[in-house]
mmCIF file of the C-alpha atoms, coordinates in Angstrom:
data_MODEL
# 
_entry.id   MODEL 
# 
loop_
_atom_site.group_PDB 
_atom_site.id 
_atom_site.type_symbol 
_atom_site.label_atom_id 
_atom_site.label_alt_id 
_atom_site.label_comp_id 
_atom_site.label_asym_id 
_atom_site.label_entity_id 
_atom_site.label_seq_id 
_atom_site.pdbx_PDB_ins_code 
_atom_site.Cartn_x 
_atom_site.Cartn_y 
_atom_site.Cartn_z 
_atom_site.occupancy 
_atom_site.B_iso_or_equiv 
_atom_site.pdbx_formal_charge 
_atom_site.auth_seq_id 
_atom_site.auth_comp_id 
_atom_site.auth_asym_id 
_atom_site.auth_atom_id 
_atom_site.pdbx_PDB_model_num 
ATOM 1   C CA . UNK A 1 1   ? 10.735  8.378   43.001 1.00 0.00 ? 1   UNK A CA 1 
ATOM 2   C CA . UNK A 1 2   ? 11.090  5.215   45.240 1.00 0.00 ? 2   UNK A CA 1 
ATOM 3   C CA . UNK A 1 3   ? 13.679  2.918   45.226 1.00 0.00 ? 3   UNK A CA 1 
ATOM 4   C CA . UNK A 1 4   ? 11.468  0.123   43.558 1.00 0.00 ? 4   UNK A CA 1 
ATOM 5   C CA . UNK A 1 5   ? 9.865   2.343   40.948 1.00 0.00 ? 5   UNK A CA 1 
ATOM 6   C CA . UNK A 1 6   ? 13.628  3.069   39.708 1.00 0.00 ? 6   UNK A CA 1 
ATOM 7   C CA . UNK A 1 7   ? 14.789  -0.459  39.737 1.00 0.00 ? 7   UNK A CA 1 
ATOM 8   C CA . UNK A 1 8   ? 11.925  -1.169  37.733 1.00 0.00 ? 8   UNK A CA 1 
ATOM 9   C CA . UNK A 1 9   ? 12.271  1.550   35.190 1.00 0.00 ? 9   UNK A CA 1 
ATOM 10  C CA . UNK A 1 10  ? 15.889  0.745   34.832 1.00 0.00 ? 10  UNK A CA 1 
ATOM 11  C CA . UNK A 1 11  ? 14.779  -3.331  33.966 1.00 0.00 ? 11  UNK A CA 1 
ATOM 12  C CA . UNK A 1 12  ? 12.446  -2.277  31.434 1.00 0.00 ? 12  UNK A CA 1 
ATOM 13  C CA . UNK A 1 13  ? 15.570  -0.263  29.753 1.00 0.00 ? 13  UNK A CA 1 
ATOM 14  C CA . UNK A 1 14  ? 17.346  -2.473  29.743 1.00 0.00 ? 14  UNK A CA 1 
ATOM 15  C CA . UNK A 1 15  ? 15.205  -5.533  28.005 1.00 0.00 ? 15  UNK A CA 1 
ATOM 16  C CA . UNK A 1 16  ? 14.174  -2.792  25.845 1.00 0.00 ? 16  UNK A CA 1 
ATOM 17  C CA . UNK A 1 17  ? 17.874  -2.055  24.793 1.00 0.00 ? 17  UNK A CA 1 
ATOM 18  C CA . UNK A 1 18  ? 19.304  -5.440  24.630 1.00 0.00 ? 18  UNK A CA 1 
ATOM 19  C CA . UNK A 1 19  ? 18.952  -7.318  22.004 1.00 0.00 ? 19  UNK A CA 1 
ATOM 20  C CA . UNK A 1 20  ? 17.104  -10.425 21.578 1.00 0.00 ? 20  UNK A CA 1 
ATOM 21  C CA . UNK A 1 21  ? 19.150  -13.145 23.168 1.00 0.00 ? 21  UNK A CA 1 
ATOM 22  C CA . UNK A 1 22  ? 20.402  -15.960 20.952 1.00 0.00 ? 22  UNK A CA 1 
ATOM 23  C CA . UNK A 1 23  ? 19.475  -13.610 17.806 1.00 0.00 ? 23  UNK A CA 1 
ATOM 24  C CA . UNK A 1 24  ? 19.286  -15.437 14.701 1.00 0.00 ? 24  UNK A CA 1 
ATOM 25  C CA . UNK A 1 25  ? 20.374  -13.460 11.297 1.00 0.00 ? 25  UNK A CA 1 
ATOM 26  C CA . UNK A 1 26  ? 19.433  -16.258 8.775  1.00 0.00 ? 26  UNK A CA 1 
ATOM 27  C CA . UNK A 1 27  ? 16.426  -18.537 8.377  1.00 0.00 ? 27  UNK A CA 1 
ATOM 28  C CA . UNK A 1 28  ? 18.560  -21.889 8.608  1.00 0.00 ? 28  UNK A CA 1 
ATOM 29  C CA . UNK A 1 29  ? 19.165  -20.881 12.168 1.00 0.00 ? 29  UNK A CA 1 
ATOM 30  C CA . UNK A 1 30  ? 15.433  -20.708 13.354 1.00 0.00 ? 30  UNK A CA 1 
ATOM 31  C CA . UNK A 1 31  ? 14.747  -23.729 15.095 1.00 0.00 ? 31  UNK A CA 1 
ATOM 32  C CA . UNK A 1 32  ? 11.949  -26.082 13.270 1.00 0.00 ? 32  UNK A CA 1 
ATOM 33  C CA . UNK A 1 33  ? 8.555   -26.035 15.303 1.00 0.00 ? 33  UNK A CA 1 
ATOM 34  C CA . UNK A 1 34  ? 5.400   -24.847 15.832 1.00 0.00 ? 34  UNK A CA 1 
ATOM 35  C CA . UNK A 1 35  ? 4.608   -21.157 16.198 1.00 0.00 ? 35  UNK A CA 1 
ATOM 36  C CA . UNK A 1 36  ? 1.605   -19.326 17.031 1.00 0.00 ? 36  UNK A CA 1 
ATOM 37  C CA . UNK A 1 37  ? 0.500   -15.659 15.777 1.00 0.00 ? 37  UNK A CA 1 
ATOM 38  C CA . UNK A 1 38  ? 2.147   -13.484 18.644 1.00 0.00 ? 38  UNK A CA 1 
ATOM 39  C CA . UNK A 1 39  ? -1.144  -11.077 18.496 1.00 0.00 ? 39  UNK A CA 1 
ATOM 40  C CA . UNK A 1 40  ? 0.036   -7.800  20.178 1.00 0.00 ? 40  UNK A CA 1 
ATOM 41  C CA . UNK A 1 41  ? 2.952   -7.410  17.661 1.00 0.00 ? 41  UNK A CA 1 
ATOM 42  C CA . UNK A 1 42  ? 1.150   -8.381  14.274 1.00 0.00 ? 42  UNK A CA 1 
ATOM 43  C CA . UNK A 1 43  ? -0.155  -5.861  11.844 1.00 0.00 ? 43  UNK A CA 1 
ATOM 44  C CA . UNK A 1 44  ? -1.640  -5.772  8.290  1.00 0.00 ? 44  UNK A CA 1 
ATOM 45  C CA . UNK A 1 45  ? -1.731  -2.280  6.815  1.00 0.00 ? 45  UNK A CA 1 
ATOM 46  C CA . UNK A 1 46  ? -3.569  -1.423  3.573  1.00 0.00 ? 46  UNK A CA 1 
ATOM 47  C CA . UNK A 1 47  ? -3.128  1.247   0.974  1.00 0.00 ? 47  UNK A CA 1 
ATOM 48  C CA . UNK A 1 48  ? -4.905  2.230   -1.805 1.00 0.00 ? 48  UNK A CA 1 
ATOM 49  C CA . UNK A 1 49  ? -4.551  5.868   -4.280 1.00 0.00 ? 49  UNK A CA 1 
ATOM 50  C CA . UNK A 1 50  ? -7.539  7.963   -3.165 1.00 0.00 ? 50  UNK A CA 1 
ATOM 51  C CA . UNK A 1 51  ? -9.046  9.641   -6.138 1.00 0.00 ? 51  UNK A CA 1 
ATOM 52  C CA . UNK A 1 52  ? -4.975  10.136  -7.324 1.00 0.00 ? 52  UNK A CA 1 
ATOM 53  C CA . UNK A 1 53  ? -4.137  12.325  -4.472 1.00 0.00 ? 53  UNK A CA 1 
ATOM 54  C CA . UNK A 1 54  ? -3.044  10.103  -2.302 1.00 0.00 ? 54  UNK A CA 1 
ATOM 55  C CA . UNK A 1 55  ? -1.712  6.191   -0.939 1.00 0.00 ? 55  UNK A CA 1 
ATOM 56  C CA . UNK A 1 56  ? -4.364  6.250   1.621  1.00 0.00 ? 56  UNK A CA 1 
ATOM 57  C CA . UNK A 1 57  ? -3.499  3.811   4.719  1.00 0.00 ? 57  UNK A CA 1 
ATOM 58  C CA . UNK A 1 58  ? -5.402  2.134   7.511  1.00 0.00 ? 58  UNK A CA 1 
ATOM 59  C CA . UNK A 1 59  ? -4.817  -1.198  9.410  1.00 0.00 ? 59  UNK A CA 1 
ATOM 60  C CA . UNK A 1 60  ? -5.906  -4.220  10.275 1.00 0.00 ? 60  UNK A CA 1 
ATOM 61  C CA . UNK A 1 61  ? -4.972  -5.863  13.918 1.00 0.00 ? 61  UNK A CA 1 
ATOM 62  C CA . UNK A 1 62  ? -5.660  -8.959  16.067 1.00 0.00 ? 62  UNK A CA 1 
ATOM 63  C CA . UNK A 1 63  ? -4.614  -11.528 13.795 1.00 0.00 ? 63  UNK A CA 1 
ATOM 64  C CA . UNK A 1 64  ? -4.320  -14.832 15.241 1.00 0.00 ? 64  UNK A CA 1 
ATOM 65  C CA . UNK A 1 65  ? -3.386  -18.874 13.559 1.00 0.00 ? 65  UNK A CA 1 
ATOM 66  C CA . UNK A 1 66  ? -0.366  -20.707 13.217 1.00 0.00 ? 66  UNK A CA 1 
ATOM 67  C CA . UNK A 1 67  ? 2.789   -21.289 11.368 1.00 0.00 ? 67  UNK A CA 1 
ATOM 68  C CA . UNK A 1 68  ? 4.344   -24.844 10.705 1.00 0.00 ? 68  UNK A CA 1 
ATOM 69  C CA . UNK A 1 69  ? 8.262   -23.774 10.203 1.00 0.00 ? 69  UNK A CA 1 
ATOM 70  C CA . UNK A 1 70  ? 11.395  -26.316 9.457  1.00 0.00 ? 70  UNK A CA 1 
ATOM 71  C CA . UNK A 1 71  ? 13.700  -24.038 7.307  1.00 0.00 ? 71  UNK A CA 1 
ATOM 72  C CA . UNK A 1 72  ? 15.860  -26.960 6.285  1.00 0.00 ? 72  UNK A CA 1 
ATOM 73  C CA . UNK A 1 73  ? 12.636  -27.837 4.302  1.00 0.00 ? 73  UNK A CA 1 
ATOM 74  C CA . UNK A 1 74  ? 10.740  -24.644 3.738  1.00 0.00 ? 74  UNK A CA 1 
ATOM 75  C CA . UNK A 1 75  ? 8.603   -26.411 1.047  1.00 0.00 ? 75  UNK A CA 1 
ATOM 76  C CA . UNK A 1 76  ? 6.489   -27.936 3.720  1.00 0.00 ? 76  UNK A CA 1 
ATOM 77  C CA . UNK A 1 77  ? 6.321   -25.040 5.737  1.00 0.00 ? 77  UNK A CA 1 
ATOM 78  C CA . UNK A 1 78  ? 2.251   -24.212 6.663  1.00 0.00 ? 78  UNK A CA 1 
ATOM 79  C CA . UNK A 1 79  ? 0.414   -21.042 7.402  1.00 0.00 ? 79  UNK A CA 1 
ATOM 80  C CA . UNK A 1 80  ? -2.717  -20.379 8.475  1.00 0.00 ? 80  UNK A CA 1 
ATOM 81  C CA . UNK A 1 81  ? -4.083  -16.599 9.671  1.00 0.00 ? 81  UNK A CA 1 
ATOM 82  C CA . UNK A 1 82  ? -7.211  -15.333 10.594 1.00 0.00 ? 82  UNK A CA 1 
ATOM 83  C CA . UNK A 1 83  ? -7.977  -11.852 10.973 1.00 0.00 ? 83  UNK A CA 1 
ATOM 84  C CA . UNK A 1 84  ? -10.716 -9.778  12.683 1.00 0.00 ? 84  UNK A CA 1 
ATOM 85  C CA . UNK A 1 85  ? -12.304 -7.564  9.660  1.00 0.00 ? 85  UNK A CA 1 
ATOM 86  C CA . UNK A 1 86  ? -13.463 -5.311  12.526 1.00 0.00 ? 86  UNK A CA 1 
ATOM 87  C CA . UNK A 1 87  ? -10.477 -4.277  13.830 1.00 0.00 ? 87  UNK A CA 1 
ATOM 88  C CA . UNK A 1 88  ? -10.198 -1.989  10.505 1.00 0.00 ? 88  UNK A CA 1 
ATOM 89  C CA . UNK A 1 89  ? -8.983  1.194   11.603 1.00 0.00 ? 89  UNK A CA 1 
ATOM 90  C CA . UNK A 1 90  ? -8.216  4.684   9.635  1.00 0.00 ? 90  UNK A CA 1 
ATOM 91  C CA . UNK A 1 91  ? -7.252  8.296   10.741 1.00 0.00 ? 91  UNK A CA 1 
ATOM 92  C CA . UNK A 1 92  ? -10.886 8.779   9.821  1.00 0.00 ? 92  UNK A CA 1 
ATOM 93  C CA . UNK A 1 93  ? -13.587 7.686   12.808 1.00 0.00 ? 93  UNK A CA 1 
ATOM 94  C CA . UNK A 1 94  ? -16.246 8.068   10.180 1.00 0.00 ? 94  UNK A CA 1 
ATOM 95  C CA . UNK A 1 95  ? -14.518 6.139   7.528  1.00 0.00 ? 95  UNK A CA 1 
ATOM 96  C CA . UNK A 1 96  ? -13.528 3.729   10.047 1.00 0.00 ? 96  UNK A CA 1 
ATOM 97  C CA . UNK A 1 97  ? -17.464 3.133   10.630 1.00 0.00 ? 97  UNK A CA 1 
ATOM 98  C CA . UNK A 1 98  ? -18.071 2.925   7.349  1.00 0.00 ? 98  UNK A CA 1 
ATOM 99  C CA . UNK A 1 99  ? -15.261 0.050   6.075  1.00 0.00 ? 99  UNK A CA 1 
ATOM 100 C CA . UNK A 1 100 ? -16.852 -2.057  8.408  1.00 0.00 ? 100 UNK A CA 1 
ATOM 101 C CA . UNK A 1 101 ? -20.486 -1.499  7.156  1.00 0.00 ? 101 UNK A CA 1 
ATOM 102 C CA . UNK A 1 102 ? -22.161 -3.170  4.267  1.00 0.00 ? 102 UNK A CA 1 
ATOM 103 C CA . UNK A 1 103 ? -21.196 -1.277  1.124  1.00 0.00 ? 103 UNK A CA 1 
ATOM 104 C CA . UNK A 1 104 ? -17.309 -2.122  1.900  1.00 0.00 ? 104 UNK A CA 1 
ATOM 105 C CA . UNK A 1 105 ? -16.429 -4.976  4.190  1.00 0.00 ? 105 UNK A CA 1 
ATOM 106 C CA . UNK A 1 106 ? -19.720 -5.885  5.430  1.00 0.00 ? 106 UNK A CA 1 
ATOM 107 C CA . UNK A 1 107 ? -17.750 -7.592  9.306  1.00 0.00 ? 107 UNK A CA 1 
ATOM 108 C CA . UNK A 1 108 ? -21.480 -8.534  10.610 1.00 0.00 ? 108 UNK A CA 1 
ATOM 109 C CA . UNK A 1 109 ? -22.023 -10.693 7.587  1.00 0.00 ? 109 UNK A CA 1 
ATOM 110 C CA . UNK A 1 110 ? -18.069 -11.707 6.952  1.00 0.00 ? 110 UNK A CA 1 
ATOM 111 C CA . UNK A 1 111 ? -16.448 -10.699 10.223 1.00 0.00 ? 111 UNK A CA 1 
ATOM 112 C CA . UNK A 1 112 ? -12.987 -12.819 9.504  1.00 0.00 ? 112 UNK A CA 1 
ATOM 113 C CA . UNK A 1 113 ? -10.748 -12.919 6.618  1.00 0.00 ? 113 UNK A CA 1 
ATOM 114 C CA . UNK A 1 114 ? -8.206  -15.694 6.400  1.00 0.00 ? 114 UNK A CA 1 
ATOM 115 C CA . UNK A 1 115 ? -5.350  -16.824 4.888  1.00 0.00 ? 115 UNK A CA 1 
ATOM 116 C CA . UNK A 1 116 ? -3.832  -20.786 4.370  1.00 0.00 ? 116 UNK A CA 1 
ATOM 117 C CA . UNK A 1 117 ? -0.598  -21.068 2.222  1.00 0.00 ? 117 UNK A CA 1 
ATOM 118 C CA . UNK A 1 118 ? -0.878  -23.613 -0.309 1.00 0.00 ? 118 UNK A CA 1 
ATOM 119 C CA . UNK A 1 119 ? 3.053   -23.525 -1.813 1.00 0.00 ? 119 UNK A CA 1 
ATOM 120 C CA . UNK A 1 120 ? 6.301   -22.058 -0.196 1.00 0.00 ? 120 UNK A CA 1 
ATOM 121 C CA . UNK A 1 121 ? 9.454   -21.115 -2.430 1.00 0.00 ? 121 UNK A CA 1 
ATOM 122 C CA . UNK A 1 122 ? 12.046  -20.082 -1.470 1.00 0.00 ? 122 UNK A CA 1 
ATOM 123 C CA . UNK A 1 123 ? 13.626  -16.886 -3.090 1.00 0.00 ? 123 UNK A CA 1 
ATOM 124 C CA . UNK A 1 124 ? 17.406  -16.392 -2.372 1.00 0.00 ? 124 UNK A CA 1 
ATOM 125 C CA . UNK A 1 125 ? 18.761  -17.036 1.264  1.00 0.00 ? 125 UNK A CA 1 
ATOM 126 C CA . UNK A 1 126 ? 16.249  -14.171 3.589  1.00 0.00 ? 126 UNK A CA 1 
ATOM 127 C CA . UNK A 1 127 ? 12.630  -14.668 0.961  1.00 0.00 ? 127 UNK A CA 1 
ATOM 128 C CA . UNK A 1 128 ? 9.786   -16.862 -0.190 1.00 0.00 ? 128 UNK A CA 1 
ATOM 129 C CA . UNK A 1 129 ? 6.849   -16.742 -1.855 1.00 0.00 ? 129 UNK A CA 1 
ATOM 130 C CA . UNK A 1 130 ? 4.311   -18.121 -0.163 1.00 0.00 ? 130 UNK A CA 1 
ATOM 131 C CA . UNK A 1 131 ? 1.239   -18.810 -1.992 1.00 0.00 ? 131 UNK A CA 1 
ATOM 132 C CA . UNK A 1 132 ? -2.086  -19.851 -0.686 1.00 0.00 ? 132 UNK A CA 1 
ATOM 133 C CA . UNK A 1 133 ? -5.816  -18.480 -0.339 1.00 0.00 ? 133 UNK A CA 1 
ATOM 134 C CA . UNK A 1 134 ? -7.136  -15.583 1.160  1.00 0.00 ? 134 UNK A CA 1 
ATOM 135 C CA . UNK A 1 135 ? -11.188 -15.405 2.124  1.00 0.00 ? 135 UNK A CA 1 
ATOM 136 C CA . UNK A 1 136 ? -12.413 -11.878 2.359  1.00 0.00 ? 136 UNK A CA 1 
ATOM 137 C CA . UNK A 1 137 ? -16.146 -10.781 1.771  1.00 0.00 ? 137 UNK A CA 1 
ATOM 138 C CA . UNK A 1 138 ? -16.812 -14.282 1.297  1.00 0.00 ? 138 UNK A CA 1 
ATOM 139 C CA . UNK A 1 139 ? -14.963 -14.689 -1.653 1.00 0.00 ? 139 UNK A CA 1 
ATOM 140 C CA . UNK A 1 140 ? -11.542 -16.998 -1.568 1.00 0.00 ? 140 UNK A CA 1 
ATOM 141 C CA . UNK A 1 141 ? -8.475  -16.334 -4.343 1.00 0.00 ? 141 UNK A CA 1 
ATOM 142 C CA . UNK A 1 142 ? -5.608  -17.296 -4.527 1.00 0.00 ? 142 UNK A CA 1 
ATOM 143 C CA . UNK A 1 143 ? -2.742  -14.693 -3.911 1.00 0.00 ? 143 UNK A CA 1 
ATOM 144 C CA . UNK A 1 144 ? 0.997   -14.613 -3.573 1.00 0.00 ? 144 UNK A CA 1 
ATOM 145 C CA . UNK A 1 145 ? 2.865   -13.290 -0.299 1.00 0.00 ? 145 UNK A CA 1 
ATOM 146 C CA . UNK A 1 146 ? 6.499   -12.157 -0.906 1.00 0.00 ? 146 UNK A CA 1 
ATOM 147 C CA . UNK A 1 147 ? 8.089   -12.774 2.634  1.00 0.00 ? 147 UNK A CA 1 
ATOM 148 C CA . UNK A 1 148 ? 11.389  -11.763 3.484  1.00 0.00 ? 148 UNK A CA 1 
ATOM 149 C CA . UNK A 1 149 ? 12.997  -12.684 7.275  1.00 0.00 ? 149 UNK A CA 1 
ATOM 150 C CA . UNK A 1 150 ? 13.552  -9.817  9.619  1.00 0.00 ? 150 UNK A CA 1 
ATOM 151 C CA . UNK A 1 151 ? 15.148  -11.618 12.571 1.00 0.00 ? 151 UNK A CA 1 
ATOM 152 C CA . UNK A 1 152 ? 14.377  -14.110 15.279 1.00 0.00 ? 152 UNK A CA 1 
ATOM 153 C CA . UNK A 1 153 ? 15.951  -14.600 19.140 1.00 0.00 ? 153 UNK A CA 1 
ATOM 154 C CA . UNK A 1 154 ? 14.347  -14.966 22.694 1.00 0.00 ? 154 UNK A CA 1 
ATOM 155 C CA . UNK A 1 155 ? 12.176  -11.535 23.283 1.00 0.00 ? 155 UNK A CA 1 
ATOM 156 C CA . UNK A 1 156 ? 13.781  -9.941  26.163 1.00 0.00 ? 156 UNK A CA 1 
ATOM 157 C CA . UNK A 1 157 ? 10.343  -9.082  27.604 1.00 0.00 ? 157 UNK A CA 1 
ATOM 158 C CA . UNK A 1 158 ? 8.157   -12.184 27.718 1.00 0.00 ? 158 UNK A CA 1 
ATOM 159 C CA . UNK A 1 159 ? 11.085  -15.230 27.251 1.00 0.00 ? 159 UNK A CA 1 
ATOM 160 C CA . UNK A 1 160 ? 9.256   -16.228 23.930 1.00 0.00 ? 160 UNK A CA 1 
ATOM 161 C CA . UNK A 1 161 ? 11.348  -17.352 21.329 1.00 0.00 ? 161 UNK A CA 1 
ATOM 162 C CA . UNK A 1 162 ? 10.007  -15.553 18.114 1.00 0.00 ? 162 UNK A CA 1 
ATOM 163 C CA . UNK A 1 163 ? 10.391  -14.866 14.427 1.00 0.00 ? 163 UNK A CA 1 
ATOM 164 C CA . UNK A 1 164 ? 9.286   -12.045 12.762 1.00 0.00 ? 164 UNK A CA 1 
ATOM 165 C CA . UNK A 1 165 ? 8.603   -11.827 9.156  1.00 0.00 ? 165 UNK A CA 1 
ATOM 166 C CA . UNK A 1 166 ? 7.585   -8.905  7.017  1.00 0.00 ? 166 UNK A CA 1 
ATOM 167 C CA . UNK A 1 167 ? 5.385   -9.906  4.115  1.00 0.00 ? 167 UNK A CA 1 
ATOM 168 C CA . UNK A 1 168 ? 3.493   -7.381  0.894  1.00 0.00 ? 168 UNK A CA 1 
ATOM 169 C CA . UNK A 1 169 ? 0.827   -8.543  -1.836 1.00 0.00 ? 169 UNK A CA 1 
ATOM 170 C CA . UNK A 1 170 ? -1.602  -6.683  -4.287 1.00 0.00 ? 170 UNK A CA 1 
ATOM 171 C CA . UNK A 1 171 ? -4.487  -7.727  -4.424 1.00 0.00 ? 171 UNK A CA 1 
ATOM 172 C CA . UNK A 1 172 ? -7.806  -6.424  -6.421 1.00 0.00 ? 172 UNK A CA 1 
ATOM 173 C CA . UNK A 1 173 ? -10.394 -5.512  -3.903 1.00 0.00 ? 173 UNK A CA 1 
ATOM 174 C CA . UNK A 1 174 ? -13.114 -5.875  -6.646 1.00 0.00 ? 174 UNK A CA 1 
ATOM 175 C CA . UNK A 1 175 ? -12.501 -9.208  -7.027 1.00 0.00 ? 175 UNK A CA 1 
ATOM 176 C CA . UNK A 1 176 ? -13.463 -9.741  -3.372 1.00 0.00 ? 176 UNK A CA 1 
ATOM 177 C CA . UNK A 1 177 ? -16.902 -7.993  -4.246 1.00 0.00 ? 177 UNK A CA 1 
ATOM 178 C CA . UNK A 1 178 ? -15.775 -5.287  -2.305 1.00 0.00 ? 178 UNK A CA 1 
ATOM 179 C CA . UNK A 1 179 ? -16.443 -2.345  -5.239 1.00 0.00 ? 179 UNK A CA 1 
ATOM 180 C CA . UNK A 1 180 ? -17.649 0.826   -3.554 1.00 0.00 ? 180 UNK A CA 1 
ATOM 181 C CA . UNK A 1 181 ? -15.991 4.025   -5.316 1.00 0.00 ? 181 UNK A CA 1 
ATOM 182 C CA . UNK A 1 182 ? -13.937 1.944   -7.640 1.00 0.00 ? 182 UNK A CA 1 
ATOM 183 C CA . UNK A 1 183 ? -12.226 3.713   -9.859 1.00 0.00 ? 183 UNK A CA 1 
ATOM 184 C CA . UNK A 1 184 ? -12.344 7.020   -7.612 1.00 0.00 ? 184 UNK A CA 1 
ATOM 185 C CA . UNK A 1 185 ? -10.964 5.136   -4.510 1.00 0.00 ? 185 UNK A CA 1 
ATOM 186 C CA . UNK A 1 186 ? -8.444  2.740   -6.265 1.00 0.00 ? 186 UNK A CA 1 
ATOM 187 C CA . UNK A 1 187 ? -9.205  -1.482  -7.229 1.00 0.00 ? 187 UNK A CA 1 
ATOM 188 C CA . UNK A 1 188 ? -5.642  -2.543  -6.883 1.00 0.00 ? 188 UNK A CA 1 
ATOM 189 C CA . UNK A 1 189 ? -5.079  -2.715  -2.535 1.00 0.00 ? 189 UNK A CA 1 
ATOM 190 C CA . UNK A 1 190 ? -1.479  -2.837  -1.534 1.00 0.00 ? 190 UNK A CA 1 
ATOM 191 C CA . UNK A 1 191 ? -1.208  -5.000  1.841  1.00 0.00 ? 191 UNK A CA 1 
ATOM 192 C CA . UNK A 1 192 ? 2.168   -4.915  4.041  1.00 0.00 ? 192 UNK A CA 1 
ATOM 193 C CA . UNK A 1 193 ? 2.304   -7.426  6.769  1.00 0.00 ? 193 UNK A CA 1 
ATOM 194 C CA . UNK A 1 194 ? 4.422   -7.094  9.971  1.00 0.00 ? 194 UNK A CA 1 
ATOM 195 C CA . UNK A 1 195 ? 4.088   -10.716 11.297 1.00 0.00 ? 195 UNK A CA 1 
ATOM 196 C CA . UNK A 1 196 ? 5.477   -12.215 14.943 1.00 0.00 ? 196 UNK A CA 1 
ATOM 197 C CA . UNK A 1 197 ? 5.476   -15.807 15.875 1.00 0.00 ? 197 UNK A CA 1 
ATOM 198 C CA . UNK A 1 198 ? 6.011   -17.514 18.986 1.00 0.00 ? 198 UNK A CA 1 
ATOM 199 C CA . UNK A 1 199 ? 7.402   -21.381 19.612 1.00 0.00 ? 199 UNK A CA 1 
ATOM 200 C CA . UNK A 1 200 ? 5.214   -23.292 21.255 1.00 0.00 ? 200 UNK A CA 1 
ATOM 201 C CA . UNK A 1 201 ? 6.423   -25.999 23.772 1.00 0.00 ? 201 UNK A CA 1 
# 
């Protein structure tokens, strides 16, 4: 191993063990701003019981959109995500193929789902509930996020400055029009989101 392979490893152990710089541990210290969807580190997982064996999982990936953040007034915070329906993945390549077909998600005909926050409450000193509506198959509801702050700092990696948030919902996937196998495969969806934002200058 050269000399400038191993200083190179050794930087990337380094950012990877040191923690973000300027780390904030509460919300009140997140400067206001606006943030953009960091894409590479945003998920949405879904699970639902499969014929009462099992919480089946898969994922969803590529999100992109905004967030509006001033925690000294998180009432008028705004957030707006949109989400490639074809990025669906399982364990499953055939059931993959087939979420993304017409008798489930149908992604030629409705190839984005969304979500815009209408309210945000605030729920003790790390949560919210953030309210708003999310379009999927077509079909717009309203639904409830329950957010709670992981942490925030400079990423070692890229210089950002970014907040993470981790968010869950239920929602019913036959109200979406989305009915295939319901009751077998189960109606009630559980949706976890692992969400990174980056300040924008």
């Amino acid at each position: 191993m050269n000399t400038t392979t191993l200083t190179g490893l050794l930087a990337l152990s380094l950012a990877v063990a040191t923690p973000a710089a300027h780390a904030a541990t509460a919300p009140h210290d997140v400067p206001a701003g606006h943030y953009a969807v960091e894409t590479n580190h945003t998920q949405v997982t879904f699970s639902v019981l499969h014929f009462g064996f099992t919480a089946y999982s898969g994922m969803f990936s590529g999100a992109t959109g905004t967030l509006d953040l001033d925690p000294a007034h998180l009432a008028g915070t705004k957030l707006e995500v949109s989400i490639p329906v074809s990025s669906v993945q399982t364990t499953s390549d055939r059931l993959t193929g087939e979420l993304k077909e017409a008798e489930w998600f149908d992604a030629t005909k409705y190839p984005t789902a969304t979500f815009v926050s209408t309210k945000v409450t605030p729920e003790g000193a790390n949560k919210a509930s953030i309210a708003g509506l999310l379009t999927l198959h077509g079909v717009s509801k309203p639904v409830v996020l329950h957010a709670t702050f992981v942490g925030a700092g400079t990423n070692p990696m890229d210089k950002a400055y970014t907040v993470g948030f981790q968010g869950t919902t239920t929602v019913r996937r036959s109200e979406f029009g989305v009915k295939t196998y319901v009751p077998m495969v189960g109606d009630d969806v559980t949706l976890s989101i692992a969400a990174a934002f980056e300040k924008q200058n």
